[in-house]
N, C-alpha and C positions, 0 to 999 in steps of 0.2 A: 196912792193907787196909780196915777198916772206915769210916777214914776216907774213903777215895776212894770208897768205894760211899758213904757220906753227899753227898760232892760230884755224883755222877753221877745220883744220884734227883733230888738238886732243880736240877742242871741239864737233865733231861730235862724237870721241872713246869715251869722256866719256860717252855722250849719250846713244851710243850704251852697256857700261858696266853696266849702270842704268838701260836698257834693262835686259841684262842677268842678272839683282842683281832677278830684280821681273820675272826670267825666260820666260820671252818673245824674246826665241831664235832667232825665225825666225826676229822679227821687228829690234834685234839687228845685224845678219847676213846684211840684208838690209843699216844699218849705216856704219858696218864696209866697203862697195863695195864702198859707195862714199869716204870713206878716201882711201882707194885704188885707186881708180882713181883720185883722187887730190895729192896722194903721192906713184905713185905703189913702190915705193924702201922704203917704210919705214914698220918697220918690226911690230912694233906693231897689229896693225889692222890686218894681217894674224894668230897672235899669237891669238888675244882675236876672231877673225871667229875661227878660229882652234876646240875651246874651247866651243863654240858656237854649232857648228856642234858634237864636242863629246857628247856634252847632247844630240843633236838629234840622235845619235846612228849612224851618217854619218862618217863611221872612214876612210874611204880613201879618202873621203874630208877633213877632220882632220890630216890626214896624210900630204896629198899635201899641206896644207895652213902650218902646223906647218914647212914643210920642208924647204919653201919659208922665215919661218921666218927666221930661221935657217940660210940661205941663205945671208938674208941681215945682221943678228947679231947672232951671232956664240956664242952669251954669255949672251944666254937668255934662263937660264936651264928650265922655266914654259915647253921652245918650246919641249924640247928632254924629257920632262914626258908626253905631249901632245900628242908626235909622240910613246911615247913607248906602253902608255896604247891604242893608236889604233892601232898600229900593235899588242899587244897584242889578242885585240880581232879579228884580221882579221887573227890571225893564225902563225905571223910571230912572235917566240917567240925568235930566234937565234937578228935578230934586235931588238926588243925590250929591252934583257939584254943589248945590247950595248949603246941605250939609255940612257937606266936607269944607266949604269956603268958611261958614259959621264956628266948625271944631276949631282951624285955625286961626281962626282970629281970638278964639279961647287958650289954643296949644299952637304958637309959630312956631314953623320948621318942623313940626311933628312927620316924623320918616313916612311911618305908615297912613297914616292921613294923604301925603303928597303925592305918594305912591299911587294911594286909591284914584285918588282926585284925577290923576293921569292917565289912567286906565279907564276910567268914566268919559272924560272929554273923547280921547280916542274910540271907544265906542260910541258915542255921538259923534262922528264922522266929524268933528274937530279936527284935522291933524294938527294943524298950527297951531292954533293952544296946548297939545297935548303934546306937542315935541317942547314947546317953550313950556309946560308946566314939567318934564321929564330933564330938561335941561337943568328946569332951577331946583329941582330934587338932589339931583346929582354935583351939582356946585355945592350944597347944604351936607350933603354926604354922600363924598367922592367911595369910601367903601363900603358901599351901600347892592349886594351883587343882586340881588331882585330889581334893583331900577334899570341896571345896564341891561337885565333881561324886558321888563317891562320896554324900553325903546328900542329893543333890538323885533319886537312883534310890532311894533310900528314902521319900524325900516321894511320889515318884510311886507308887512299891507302896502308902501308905497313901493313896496319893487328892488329897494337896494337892497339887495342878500350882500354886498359885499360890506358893508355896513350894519349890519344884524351881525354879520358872524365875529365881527371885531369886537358889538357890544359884547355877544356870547363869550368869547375866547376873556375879555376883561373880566368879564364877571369870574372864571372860572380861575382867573389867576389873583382873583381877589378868594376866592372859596370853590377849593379843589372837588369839596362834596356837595355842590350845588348839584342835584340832579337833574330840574327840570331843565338845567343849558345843556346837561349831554344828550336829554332827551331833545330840545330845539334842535343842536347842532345836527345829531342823525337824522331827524323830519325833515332838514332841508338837505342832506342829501338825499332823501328815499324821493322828496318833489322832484329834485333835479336829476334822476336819475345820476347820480357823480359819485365817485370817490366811497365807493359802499364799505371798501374794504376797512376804511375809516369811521363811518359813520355803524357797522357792525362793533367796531372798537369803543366806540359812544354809546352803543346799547348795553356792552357786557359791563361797563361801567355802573350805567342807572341800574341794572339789576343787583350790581353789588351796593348800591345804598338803599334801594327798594325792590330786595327780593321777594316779596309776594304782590306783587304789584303785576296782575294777571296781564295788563295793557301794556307793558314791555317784554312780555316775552312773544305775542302777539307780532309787533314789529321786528322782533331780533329774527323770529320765524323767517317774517319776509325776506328779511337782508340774506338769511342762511341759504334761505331756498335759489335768494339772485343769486348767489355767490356758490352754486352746486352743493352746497351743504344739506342734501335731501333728508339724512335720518339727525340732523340736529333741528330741522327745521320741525321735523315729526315730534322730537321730544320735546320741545319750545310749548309747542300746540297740546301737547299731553300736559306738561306742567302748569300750564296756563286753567286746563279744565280742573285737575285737583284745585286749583285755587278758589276756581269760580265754576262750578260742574254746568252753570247757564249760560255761561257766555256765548252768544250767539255767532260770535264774528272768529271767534276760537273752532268753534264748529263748522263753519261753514268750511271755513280755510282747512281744516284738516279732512275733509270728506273729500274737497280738491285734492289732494296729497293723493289718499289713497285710491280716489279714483284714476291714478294718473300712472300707480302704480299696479291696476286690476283689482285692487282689493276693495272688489264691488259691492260685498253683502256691509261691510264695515259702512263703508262711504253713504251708504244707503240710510243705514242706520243714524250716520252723524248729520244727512241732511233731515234725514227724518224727525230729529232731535229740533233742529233750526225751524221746522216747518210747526212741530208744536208751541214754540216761543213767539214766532211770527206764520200766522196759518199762510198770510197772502203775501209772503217772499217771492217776485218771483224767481229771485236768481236760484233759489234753493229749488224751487218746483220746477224748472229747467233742468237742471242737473240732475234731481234725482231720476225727470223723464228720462233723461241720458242713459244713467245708468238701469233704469228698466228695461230700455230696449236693447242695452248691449246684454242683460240677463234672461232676453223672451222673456217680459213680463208685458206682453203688448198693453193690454188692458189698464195697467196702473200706468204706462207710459202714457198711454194716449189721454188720462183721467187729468195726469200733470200736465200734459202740452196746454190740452185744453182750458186748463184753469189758468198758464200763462199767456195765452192768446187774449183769453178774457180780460185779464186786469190790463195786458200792454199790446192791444189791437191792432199797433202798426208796426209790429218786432217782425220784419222778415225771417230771422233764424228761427224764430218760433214756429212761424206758418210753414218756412222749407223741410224741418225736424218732424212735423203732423203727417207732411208727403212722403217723408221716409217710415214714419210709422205704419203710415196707411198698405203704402207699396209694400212693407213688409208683411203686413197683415192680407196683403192679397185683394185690396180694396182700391182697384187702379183708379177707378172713377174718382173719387174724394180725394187718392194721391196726384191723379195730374191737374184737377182743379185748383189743389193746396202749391203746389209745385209755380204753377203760374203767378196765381197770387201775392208768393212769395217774391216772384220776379217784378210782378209790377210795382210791392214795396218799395224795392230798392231803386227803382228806377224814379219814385216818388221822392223820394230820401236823394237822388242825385241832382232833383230839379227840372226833372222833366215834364212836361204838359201833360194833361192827362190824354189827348190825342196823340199824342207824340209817344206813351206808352202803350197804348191800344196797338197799335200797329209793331211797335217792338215785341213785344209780347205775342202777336198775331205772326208775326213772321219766323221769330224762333225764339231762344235761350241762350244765350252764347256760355261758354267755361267760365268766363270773365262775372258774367250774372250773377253765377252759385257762388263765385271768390266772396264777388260784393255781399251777396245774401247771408252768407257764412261772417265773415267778415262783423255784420252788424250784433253777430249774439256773440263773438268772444268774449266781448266785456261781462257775458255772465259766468266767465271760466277763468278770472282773473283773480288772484289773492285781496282781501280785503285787508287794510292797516286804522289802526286807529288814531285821530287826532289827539293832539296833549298839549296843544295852543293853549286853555284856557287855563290850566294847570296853576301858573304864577297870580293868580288872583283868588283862587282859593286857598293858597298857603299863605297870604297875608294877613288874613284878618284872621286865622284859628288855624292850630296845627291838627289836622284830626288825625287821629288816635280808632282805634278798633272799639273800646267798651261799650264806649254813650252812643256809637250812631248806629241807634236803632231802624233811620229812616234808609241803612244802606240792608237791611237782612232781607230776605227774601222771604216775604210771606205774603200770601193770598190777599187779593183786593177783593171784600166780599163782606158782606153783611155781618153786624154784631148781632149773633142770635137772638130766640128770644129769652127773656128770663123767666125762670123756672121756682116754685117752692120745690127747695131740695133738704136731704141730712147731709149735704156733704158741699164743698167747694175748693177750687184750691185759690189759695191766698197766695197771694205776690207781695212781694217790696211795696209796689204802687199802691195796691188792696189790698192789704193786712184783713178786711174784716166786710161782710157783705152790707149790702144798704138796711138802713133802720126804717122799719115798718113798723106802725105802731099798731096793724090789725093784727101784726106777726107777733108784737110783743104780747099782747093780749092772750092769742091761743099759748105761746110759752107761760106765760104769767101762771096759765091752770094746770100746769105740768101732768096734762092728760093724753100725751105725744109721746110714743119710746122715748124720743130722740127732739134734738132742740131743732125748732126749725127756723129755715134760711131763706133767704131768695140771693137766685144767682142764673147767671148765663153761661156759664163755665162748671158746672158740675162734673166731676168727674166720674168715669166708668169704675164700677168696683171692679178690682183687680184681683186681689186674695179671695181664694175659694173660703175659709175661713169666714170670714166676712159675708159674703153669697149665702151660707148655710145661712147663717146668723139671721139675715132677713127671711132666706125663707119659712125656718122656724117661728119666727117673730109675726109672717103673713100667717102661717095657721094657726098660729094661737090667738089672732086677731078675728079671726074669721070665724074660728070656732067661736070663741065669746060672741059674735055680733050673732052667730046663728042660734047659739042657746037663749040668747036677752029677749025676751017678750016685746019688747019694741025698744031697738039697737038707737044707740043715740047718734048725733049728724057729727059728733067729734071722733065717735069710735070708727065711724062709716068711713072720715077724711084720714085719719089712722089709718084701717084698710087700704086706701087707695095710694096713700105715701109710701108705705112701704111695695105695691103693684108697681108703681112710677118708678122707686128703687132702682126693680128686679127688670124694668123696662116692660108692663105688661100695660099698655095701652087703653089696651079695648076694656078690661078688668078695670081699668083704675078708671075710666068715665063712666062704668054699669056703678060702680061703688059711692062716687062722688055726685051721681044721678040722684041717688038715693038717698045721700045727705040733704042734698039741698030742699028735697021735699018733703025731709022731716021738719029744716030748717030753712026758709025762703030767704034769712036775710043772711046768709051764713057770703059773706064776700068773698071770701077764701076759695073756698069750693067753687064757685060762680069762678073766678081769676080761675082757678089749677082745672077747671075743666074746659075753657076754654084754649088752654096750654094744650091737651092730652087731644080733642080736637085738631087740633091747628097739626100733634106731630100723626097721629092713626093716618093720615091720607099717606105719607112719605112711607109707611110699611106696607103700603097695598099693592099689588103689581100693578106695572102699567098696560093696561088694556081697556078699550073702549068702552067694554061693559061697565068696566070699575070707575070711567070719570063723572058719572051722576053721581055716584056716591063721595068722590073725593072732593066734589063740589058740592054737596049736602054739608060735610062737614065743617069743612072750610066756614061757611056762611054760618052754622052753627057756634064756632069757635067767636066767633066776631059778636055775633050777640051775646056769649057769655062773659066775654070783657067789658062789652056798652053794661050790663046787666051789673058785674063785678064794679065798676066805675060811677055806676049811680047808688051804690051802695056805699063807697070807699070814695069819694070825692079827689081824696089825695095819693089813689093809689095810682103814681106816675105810669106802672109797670105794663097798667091794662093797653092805655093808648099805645104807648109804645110796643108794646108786641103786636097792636093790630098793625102798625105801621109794617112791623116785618113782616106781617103775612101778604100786606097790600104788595110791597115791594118785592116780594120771591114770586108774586100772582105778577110783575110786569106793572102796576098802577103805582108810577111814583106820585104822580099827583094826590093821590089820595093818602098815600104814605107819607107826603109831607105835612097832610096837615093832622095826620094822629102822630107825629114827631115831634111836632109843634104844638100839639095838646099837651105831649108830654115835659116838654121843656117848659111849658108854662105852669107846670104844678112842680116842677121839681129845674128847677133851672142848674143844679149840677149834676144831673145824668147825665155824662160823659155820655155813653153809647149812645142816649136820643141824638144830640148833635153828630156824632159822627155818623149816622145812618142819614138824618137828614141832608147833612154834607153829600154824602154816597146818591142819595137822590137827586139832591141839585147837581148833580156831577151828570147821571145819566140825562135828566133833561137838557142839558146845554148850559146850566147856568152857574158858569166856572169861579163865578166871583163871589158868590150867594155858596157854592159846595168848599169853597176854599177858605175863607172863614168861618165855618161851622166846623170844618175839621180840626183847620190852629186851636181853636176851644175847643174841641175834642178832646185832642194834644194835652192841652194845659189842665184838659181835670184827669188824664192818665192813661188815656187810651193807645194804646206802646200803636198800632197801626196806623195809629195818624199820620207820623213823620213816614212811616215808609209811604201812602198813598200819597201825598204832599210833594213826595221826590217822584215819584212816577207820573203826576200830573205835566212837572214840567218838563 
């Protein structure tokens, strides 16, 4: 016996490693849990999650599994470069050299170990360990072209570019398709303003070995734009958004363009875009006042100054641009008081006394004033470029790939709903099949339900009309029988109301499931799905003052029919947990973590309880407490873990 459970963990690991080969992290994470629970003492399986989890950018998940391997086999160096390169990026750069000093005393001369190790010292403000650890990398393997890059970012943090650029050039003459040196080489010309012509020649390079690499075309924009290339510089910034339609810094810079060239409704538009990604930009809400008031749009103009006064209250160009609002608007008083104001900024900003402004300001404004006060807000009318410094340290330990990283897609940071008794869900790779409820098997068991029933948080909308008929059919013939039966029973009544829920009829499906329950008081079911149906009637009611008595009756009514559902059902995780989402959509995470944490304590692999609990320790402040509930999110299949994981940092 034990022997075939040995055979069946490590044919589930290689599975799961077949997984990871074609980067399908998450379905491999999934394989590696059930050899964990068939063998929790066996170290593999935490080594290759470990691993799994650092492609998804989960590194204190990565951490805790590498440590565990660690744990069971102390001589398994993958474990202690697993754990070093994720404390690496969580910060912890003191543990991580110890790691990596551990790996290689297990693997000497290991390339990328030495690599790592070298790039950890130097981010601990090491230099001198970290040129003599990049020295003894590069003695060990002279054609090694990521080291020559790796000491050529250190040349550059100590100052010598002429020495960076000799590592870069080496590197590239060891491997011509090294990208991140052509990308190094142009970033230190775009810093040194030098030699663009060349450093444009180094952009159109990286984009022929990473053509959809949205952040080089970005750069190439800028060089095109120094170099007069105005409608390449336009197309650069178009291309860039087909790749990435969010990038905010693609935006920005091309609303520039076109405001530069009158094409004010566009430019308006592209900051308007910026300003939804980041509401409190000021340099977007600057520019776009700009272009308001070059379109008489007084009022939206003055809406943006003001919101940039707000957040940067000592921006002179901010306060001169309100004077010219003002004055255009006919508002002399506010304009000559903004006007001054403006003046005495900059005279603040030159180091003048505040007595010593008082009377400059009191006596006139000179041309020279407005140069200065102007002067101070170009910088919000300047191309933005992106960094690509760090670049050489992500491509060491994993080459990422598009499939598995999920934590890069863009999707909503927001609550996992609540869950629902449904006839319908859609299954994934991850969730082939919904949670097993044994009060759910029970009502199936009497196959007194059209249809088999589910629990889910993911139900999906019926689509085919076909389909629509079919329930509504199915609701009157339902309805008729409970209206002919001399006294309807509390399964036909929940029948009723399931198929109401179906067709989306709210208010019907809690008169129906009211009705069960009072035939039937211990009916669980009904108590849970009426407190569901509750918790959604407030979200169809308009919003008006008359209506929030009521949408807070309900509310408070939903919540006792899950406490109510829960004292019937002991182990039904689902109650707490949806109270927790209705606490936390109400603003009360506090109280949302601890029906989160009711619910993880009856069912400890409800992936969504932890990741909502996660989502609540996040909004209270408490990043360390939200950031470990989410990696265990992660690990039982929650695909938005890894993306909020990457957004945290």
């Amino acid at each position: 016996m034990g022997a075939r459970a040995q055979v069946n963990t490590d044919q589930v690991i290689r599975i799961g490693q077949n997984a990871m080969y074609f980067e399908d992290y998450l379905v491999a994470i999934q394989y590696f849990n059930l050899a964990i629970a068939s063998r929790p003492d066996y170290a593999q399986p935490y080594f290759y999650r470990a691993i799994a989890k650092i492609n998804l950018d989960d590194y204190q998940g990565a951490e805790t599994d590498a440590s565990t391997a660690i744990r069971h086999n102390p001589f398994i160096a993958g474990a202690y470069e697993v754990r070093g390169v994720s404390r690496q990026n969580m910060g912890n750069l003191k543990g991580a050299v110890e790691d990596y000093d551990h790996a290689l005393r297990l693997l000497p001369r290991n390339r990328n170990l030495m690599f790592n190790r070298s790039l950890a010292l130097q981010d601990m403000g090491d230099t001198v360990a970290a040129r003599e650890s990049f020295n003894e990398l590069l003695d060990a393997h002279p054609g090694y072209d990521s080291g020559y890059l790796g000491r050529a970012h250190l040349n550059l943090e100590e100052g010598d570019t002429l020495a960076a650029i000799a590592d870069i050039d080496k590197a590239l003459e060891i491997n011509p398709s090294q990208c991140n040196a052509y990308i190094m080489r142009a970033d230190i010309a775009i810093n040194r303003d030098q030699d663009l012509p060349r450093a444009l020649a180094d952009m159109d390079q990286a984009i022929k070995l990473q053509p959809r690499n949205p952040g080089l075309y970005i750069n190439r924009a800028f060089l095109r734009y120094r170099t007069d290339d105005f409608y390449g510089a336009s197309a650069d910034y178009d291309y860039a958004l087909l790749l990435d339609p969010l990038n905010d810094v693609a935006l920005f810079n091309r609303g520039l363009l076109r405001a530069e060239v009158r094409d004010n409704d566009r430019a308006i538009k592209d900051f308007t875009q910026v300003l939804s990604l980041r509401p409190d930009d000021p340099r977007a809400l600057y520019n776009r006042a700009l272009l308001y008031r070059e379109t008489g749009q007084m009022d939206r103009a003055l809406a943006d100054i003001n919101r940039v006064i707000d957040l940067q209250p000592e921006l002179p160009g901010a306060m001169y641009m309100r004077y010219e609002i003002h004055r255009d608007m006919g508002q002399l008083r506010q304009a000559e008081r903004d006007y001054y104001q403006a003046v005495a900024m900059s005279k603040r900003l030159s180091g003048m006394s505040q007595e010593e402004i008082d009377k400059a300001v009191a006596a006139h404004a000179t041309p020279e004033d407005e140069a200065r006060v102007k002067e101070t807000a170009a910088r919000f009318s300047t191309l933005l470029t992106l960094d690509h410094s760090d670049e050489p340290l992500e491509r060491d330990f994993n080459e990422k790939g598009l499939r598995g990283q999920v934590q890069d897609r863009t999707v909503g940071v927001e609550l996992e709903p609540m869950f629902s008794l449904c006839y319908y869900f859609s299954p994934t790779e991850l969730k082939p099949s919904t949670y097993s409820v044994k009060e759910i098997d029970r009502v199936n068991a009497t196959h007194m339900l059209p249809q088999i029933l589910m629990i889910s948080n993911a139900s999906p909308t019926l689509s085919e009309q076909s389909l629509i008929d079919l329930h509504f059919d199915k609701l009157k013939e339902i309805q008729r029988h409970n209206e002919e039966a001399a006294s309807p029973r509390a399964i036909d009544l929940f029948a009723q109301a399931m198929e109401q829920i179906t067709l989306r009829d709210y208010v019907g499906a809690e008169t129906s499931l009211t009705r069960a329950i009072e035939i039937t008081p211990d009916f669980a079911l009904a108590w849970f799905q009426r407190g569901v149906v509750r918790a959604m009637i407030p979200s169809t009611l308009a919003e008006s003052s008359t209506l929030a008595d009521q949408r807070q009756l309900y509310i408070r009514q939903a919540l006792s029919d899950l406490d109510e559902a829960l004292g019937l059902a002991p182990t039904l995780a689902f109650a707490p947990y949806n109270k927790g989402v209705i606490y936390a959509q109400l603003g009360d995470y506090t109280s949302a973590l601890k029906a989160f944490s009711d619910a993880i304590a009856i069912d400890p692999k409800l992936g969504e309880a932890w990741y909502n609990r996660g989502y609540a320790y996040l909004k209270l402040g408490n990043r360390e407490a939200g950031t470990a509930d989410i990696s265990q999110a992660g690990e039982l299949g929650i695909v938005p873990s890894y993306y909020l994981l990457k957004r945290m940092r």
